[in-house]
C-alpha positions as CSV (number, residue, x, y, z in Angstrom):
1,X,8.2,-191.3,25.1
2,X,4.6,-190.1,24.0
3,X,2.7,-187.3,25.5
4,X,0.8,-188.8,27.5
5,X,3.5,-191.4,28.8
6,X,5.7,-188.0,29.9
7,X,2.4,-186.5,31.5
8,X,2.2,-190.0,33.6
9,X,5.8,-189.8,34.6
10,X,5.6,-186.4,35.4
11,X,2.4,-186.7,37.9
12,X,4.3,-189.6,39.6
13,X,7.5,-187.5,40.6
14,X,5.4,-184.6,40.9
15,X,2.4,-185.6,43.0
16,X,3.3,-189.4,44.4
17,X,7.3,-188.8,44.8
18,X,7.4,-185.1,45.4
19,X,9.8,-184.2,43.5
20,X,10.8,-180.6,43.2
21,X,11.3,-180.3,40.0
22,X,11.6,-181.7,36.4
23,X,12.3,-181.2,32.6
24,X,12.1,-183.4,29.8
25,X,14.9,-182.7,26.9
26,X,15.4,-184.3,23.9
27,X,19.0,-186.3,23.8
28,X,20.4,-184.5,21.3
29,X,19.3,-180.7,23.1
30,X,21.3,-182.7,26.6
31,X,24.1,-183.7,23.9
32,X,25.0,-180.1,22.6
33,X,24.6,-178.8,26.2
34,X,27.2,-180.7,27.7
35,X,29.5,-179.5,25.1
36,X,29.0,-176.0,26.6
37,X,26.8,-174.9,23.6
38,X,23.5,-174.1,22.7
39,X,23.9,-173.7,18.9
40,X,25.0,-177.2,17.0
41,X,24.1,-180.2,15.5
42,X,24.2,-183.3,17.2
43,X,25.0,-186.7,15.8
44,X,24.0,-189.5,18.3
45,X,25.0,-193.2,17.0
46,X,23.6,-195.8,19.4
47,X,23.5,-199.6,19.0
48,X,20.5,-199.8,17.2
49,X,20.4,-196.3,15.3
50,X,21.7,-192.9,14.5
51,X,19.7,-189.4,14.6
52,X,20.6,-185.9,14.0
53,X,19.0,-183.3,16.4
54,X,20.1,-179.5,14.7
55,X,20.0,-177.0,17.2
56,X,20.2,-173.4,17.1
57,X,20.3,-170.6,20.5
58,X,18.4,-173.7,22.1
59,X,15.6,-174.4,19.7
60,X,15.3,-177.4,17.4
61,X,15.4,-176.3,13.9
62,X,12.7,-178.7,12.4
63,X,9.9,-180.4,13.7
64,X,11.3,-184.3,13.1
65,X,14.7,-185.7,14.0
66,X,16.2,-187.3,11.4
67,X,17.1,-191.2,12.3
68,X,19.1,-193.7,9.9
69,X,19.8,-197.4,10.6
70,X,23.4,-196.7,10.7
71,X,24.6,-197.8,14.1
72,X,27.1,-199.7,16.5
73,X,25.3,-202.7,15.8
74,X,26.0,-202.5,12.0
75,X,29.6,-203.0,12.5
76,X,29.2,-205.6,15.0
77,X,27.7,-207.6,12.6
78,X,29.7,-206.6,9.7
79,X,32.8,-207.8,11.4
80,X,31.0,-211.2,12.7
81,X,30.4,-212.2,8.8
82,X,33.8,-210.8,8.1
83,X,35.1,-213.5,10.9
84,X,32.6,-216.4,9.7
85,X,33.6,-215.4,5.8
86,X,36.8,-215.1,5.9
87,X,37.5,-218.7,8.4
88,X,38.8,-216.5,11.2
89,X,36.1,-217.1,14.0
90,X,32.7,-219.6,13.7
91,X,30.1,-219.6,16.4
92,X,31.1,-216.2,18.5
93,X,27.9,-214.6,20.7
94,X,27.0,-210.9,19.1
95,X,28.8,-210.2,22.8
96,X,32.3,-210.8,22.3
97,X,31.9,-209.8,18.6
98,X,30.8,-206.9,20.4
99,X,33.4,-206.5,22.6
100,X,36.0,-207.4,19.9
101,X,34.3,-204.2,18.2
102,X,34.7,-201.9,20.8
103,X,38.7,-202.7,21.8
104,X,40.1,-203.6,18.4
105,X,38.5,-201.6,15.7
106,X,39.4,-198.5,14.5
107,X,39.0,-195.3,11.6
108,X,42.4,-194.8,11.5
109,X,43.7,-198.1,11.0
110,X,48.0,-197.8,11.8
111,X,50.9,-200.4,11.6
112,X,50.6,-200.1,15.2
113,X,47.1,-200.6,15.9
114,X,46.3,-203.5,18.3
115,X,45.1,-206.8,16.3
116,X,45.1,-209.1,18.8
117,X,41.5,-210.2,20.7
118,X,41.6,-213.0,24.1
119,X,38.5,-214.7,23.6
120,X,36.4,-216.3,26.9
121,X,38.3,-219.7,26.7
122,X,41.5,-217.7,27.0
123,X,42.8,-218.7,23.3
124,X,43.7,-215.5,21.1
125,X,42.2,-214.6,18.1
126,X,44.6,-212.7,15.6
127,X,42.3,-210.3,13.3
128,X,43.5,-208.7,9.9
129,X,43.5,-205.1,8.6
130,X,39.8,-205.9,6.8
131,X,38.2,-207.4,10.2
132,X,39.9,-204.1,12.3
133,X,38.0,-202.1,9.4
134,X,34.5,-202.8,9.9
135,X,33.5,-199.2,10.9
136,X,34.2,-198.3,7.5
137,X,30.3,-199.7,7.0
138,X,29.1,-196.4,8.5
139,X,30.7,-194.3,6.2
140,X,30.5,-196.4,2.8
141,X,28.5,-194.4,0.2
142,X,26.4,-197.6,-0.9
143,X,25.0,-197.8,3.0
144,X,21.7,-196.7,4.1
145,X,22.0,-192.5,3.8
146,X,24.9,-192.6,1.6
147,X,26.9,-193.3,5.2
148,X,26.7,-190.8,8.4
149,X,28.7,-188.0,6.6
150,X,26.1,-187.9,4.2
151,X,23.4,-188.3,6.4
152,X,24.9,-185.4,8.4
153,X,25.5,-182.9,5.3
154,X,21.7,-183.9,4.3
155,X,20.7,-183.0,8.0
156,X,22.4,-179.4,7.9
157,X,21.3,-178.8,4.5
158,X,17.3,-179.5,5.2
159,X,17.7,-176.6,8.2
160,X,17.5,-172.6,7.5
161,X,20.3,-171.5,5.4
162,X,21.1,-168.8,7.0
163,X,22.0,-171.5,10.5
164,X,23.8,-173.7,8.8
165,X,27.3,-172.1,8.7
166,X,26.9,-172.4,12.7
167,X,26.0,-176.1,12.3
168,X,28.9,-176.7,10.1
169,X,31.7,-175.0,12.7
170,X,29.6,-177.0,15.9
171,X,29.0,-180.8,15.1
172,X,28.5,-182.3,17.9
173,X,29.1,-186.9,18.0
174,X,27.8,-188.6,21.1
175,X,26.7,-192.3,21.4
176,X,29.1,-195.5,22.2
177,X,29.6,-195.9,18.3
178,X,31.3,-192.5,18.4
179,X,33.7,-193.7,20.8
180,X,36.0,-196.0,18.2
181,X,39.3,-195.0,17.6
182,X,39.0,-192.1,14.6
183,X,35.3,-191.1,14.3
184,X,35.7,-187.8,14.9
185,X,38.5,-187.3,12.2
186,X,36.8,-189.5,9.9
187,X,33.4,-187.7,10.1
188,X,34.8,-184.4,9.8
189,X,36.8,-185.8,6.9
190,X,34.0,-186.6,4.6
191,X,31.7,-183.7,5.6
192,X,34.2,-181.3,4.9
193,X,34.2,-183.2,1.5
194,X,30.3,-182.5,1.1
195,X,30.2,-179.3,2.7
196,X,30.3,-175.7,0.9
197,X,33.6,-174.8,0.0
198,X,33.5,-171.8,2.4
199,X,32.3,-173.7,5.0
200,X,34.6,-174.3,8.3
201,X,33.5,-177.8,9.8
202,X,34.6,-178.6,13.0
203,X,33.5,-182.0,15.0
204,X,34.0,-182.5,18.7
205,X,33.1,-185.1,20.7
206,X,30.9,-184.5,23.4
């Protein structure tokens, strides 16, 4: 929130509640420290939207956190107009599209991956290799950023050059989007593809 909104909260726990004490982080500062780190750059994907808090001994390198449209809800709706498109699905809430999301799709797409989705009613929905493919939106070169391994790189890049081998080796991804099977692989993947040659990139979920 605003200044002034933390300044209200902070007089009501304070003064009314009497609380003993309190701090206000930034996500992304929260994110790194439950890694175990204090040097790193976070990648938080929500539902709505992505940012990129860079981090270094504590501090935020720049003033603004980078944010990009890029989120959980892109894929939800990619894969609903894949369903509608393709004569699979018509009518689904954004819910169980949702929910379809987070149990069936994947970065790492395998001959043994799960392609099989009970909807409410109890009928089951069989999906194909396309619809289990949807988080590939995030990463695509033609979305918003140039995807979130561009959007990463561009994040690092913009910081101090003499931080950003640390940011490279301590890329943090927290956020529910994160959570899909092969983000972490798939992220480190195409950074290391954008990164300096004698850069070592290493991703960890938080």
């Amino acid at each position: 929130g605003t200044a002034p909104q933390r300044a209200a909260l902070a007089a009501l726990c304070l003064e009314t509640l009497r609380v003993p004490a309190l701090s206000f982080s930034p996500p992304g500062l929260l994110g790194l420290y439950s890694s175990g780190r204090t040097t790193g750059i976070v990648l938080d994907v929500g539902e709505g939207g992505t940012s990129a808090t860079a981090i270094y001994e504590g501090y935020p390198l720049v003033d603004a956190t980078p944010c990009c449209p890029l989120a959980g809800r892109t894929v939800t709706e990619r894969l609903h107009r894949q369903l509608e498109e393709d004569g699979v699905a018509y009518g689904l809430d954004y819910e169980t599209v949702a929910q379809m999301k987070e149990e069936l799709c994947t970065l790492d797409f395998s001959e043994g991956s799960k392609t099989t989705f009970e909807l409410p009613d109890g009928s089951t929905l069989a999906l194909q290799p396309p619809h289990l493919q949807a988080p590939d939106a995030l990463f695509e070169p033609a979305a918003p950023g140039g995807g979130l391994g561009r959007f990463m790189f561009q994040s690092i890049y913009d910081c101090d050059i003499d931080t950003r081998r640390d940011l490279y080796s301590n890329a943090i991804v927290v956020g529910g989007a994160t959570l899909m099977h092969g983000f972490s692989n798939r992220l480190q993947t195409e950074l290391t593809a954008l990164a300096p040659e004698n850069a070592r990139v290493r991703v960890f979920a938080a």
